[in-house]
Backbone bond lengths (Angstrom), bond angles and torsions (degrees), N, CA, C in turn:
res aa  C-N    CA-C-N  psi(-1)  N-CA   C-N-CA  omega(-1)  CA-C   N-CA-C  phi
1 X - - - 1.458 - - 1.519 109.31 -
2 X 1.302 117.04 120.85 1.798 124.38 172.99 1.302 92.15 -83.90
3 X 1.420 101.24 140.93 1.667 129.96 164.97 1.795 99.41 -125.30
4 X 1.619 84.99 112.06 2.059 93.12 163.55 1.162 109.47 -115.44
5 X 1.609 114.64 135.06 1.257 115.07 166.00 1.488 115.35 -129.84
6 X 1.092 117.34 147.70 1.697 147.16 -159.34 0.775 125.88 -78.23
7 X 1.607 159.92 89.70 1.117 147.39 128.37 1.358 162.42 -45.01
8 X 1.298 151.91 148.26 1.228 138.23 128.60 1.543 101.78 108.70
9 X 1.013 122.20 -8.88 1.875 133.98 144.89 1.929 106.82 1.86
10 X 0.993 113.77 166.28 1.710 113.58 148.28 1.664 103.00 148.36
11 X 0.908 98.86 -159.41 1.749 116.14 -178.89 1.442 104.89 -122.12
12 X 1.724 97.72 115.71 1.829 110.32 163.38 1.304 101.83 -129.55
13 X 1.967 101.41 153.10 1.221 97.58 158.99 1.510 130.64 -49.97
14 X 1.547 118.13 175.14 1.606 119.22 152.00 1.593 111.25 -31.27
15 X 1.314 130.98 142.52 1.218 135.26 142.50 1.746 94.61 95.48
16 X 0.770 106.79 -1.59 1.732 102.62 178.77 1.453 103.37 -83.93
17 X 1.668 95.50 -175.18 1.402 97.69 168.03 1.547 113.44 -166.72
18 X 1.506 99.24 -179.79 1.678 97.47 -164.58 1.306 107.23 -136.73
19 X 1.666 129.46 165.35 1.357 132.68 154.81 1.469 106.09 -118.11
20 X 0.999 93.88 146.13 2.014 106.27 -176.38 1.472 88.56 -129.96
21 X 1.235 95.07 152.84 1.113 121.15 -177.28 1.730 125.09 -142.58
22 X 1.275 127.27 125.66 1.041 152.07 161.31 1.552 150.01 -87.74
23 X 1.340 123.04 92.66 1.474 139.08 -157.57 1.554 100.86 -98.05
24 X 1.560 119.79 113.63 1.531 107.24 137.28 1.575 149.65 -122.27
25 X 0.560 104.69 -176.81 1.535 98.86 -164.19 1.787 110.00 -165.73
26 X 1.306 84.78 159.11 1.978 81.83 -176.23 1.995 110.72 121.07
27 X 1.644 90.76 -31.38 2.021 98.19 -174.23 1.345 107.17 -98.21
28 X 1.641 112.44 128.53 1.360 120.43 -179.08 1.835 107.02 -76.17
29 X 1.087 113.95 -23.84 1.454 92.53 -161.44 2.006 104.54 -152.21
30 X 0.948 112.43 168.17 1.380 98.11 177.70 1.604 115.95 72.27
31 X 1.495 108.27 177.09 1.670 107.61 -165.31 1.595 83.96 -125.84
32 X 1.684 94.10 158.53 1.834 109.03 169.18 1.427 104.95 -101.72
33 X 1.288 84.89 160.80 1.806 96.97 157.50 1.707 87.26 -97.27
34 X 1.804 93.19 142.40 1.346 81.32 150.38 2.115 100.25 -150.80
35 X 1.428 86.75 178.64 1.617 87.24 -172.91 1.189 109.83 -143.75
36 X 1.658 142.58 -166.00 1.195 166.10 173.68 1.822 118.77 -127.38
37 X 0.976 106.25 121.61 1.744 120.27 -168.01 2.003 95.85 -135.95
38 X 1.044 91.20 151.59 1.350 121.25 167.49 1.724 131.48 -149.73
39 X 1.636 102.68 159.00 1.372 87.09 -168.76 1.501 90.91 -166.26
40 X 1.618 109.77 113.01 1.312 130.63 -179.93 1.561 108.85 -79.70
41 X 1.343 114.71 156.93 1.449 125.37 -173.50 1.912 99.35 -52.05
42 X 1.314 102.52 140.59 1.523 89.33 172.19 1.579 131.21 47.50
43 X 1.489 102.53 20.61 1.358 121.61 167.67 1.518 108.15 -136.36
44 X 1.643 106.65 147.91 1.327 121.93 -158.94 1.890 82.88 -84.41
45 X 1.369 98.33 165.77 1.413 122.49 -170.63 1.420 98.50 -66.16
46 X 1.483 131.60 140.21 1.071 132.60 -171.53 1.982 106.94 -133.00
47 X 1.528 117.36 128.19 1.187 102.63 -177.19 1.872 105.06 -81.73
48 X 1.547 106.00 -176.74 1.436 112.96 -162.02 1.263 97.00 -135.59
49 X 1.545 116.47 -50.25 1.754 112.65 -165.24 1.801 99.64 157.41
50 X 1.334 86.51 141.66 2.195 99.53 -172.86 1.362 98.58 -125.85
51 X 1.460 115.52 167.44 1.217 123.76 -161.69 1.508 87.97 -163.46
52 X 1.603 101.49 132.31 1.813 106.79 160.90 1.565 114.36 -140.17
53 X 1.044 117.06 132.17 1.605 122.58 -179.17 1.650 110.80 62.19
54 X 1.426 112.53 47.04 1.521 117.84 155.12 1.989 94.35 72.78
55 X 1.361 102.65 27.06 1.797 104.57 163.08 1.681 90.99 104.26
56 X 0.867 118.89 7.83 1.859 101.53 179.61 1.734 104.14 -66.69
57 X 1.425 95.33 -21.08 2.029 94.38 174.90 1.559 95.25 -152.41
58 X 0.871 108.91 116.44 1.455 145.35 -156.60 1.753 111.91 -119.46
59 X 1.428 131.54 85.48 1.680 108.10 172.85 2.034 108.20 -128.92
60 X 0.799 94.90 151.20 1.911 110.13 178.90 1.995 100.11 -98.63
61 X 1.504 94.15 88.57 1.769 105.07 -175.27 1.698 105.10 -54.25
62 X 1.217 113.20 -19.90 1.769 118.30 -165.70 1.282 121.71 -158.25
63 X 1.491 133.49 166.24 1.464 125.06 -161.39 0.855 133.55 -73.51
64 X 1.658 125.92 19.19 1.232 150.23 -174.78 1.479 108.76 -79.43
65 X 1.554 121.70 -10.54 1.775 112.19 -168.47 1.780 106.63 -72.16
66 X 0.713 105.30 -42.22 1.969 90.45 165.92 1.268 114.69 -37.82
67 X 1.223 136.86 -57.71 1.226 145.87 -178.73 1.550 136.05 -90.96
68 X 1.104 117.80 -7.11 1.359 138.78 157.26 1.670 119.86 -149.53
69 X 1.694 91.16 161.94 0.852 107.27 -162.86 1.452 113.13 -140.95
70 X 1.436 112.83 160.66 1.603 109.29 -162.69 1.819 105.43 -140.63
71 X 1.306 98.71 119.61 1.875 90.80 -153.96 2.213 73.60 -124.12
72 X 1.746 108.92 175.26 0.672 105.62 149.48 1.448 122.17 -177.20
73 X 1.395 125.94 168.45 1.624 127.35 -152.03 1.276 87.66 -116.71
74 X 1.766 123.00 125.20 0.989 111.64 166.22 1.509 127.74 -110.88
75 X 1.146 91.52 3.91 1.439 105.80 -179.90 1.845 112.11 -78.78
76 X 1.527 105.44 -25.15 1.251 123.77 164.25 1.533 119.65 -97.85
77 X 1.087 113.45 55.38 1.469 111.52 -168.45 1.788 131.95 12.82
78 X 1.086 99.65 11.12 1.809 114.03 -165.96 1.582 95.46 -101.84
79 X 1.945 77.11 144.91 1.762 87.91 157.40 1.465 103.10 -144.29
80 X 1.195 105.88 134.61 1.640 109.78 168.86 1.598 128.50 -91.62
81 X 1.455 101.24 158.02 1.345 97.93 157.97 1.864 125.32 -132.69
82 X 0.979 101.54 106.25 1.517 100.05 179.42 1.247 115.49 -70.11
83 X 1.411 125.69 137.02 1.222 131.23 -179.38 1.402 120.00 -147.78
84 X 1.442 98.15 115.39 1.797 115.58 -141.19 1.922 88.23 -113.83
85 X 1.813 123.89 136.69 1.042 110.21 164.29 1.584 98.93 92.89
86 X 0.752 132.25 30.38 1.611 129.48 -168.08 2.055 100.11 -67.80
87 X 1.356 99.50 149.23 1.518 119.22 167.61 0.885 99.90 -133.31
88 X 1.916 99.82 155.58 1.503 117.10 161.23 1.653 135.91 -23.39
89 X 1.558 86.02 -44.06 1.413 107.97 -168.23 1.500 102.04 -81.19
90 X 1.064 128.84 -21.71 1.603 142.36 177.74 1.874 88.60 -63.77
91 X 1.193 134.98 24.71 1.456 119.09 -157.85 1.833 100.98 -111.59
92 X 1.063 128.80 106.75 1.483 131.53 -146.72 1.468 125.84 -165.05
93 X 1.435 129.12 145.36 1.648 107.22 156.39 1.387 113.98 -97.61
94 X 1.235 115.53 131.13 1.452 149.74 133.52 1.271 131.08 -11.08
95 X 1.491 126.75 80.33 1.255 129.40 171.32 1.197 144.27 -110.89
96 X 1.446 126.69 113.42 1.088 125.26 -174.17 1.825 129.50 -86.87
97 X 1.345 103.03 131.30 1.638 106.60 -148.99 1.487 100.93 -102.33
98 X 1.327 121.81 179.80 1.422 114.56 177.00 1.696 108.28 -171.05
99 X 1.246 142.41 150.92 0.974 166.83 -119.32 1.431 131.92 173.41
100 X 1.453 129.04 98.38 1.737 106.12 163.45 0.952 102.32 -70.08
101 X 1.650 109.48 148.31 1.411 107.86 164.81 1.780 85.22 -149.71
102 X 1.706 89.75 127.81 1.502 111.93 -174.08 1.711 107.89 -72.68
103 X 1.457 125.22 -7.95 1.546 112.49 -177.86 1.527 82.80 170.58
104 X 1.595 101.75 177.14 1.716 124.07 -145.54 1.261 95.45 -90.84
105 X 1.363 142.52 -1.81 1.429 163.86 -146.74 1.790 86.62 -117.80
106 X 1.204 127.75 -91.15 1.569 125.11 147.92 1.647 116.43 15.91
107 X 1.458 82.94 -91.20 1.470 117.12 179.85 1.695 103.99 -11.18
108 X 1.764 80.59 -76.92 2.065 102.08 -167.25 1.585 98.00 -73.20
109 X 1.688 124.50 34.42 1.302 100.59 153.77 1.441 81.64 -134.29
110 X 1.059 145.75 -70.03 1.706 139.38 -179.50 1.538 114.39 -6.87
111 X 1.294 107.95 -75.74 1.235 132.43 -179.62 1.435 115.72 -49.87
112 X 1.332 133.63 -76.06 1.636 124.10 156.59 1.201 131.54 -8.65
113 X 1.616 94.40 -65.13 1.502 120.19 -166.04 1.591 110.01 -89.00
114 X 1.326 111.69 -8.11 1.604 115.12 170.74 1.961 121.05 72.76
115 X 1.515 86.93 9.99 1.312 97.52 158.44 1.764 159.02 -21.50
116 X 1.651 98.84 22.50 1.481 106.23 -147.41 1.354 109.21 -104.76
117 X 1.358 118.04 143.85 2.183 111.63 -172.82 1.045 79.96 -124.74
118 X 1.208 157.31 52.81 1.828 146.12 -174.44 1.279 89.82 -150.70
119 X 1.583 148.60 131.22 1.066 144.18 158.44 1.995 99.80 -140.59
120 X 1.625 95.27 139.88 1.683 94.31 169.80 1.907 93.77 -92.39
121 X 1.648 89.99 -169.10 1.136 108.35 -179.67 1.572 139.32 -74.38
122 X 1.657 98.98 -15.12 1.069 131.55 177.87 1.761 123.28 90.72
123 X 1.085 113.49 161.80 1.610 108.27 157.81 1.560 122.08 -142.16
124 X 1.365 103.45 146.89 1.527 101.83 -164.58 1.477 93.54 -75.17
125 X 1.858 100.05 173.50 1.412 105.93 -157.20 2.243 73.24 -162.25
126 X 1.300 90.60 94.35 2.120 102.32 161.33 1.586 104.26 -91.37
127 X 1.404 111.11 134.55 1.246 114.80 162.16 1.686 103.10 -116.68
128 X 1.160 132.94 113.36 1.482 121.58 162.33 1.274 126.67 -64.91
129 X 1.037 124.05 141.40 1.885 116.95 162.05 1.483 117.03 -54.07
């Protein structure tokens, strides 16, 4: 069983920005996919960007890759997301997703296809005008 938990959420003005952060824990063996999702009030869940084996497969799920970014430590079970330039509309909770994925073959179908049974709890993310 993967356990993710969430970080680094909050309220910035316009034009600010944030890193979130993502911890898991719980998998004996093998690597995850893992990713970044969001999901505004009265908006369907929207992906952000996945990461497997510290960028060996790397994708930006939505039009956010100008402005964020999704790096990650795997030796520390974390993956971040920096998010540089923030808007209103950037105004959402924060979810961090997760995946085994046994090899990079995996990977490029998980990841695309949004494949994930691991979800944290999320963290909110206010952007003011």
């Amino acid at each position: 069983q993967v356990q993710l938990v969430e970080s680094g959420g909050g309220s910035v003005p316009a034009g600010g920005s944030l890193r979130l952060s993502c911890v898991a824990s719980g998998y004996t063996s093998g690597s995850l996919c893992m990713g970044w999702y969001r999901q505004a009030p009265g908006k369907s869940r929207e992906g952000i960007a996945a990461i497997y084996e510290d960028g060996k497969v790397t994708r930006y799920l939505g039009p956010v890759k100008d402005r964020f970014s999704i790096s990650q430590d795997k030796g520390a079970n974390t993956i971040y997301l920096q998010m540089n330039n923030l808007k209103p509309e950037d105004t959402a909770m924060y979810y961090c997703a997760a995946e085994p994925c046994e090899d990079q073959i995996q990977a490029l179908t998980v990841i695309p296809k949004g494949i994930f049974n691991y979800w944290g709890q999320g963290t909110q993310v206010t952007v003011s005008s």
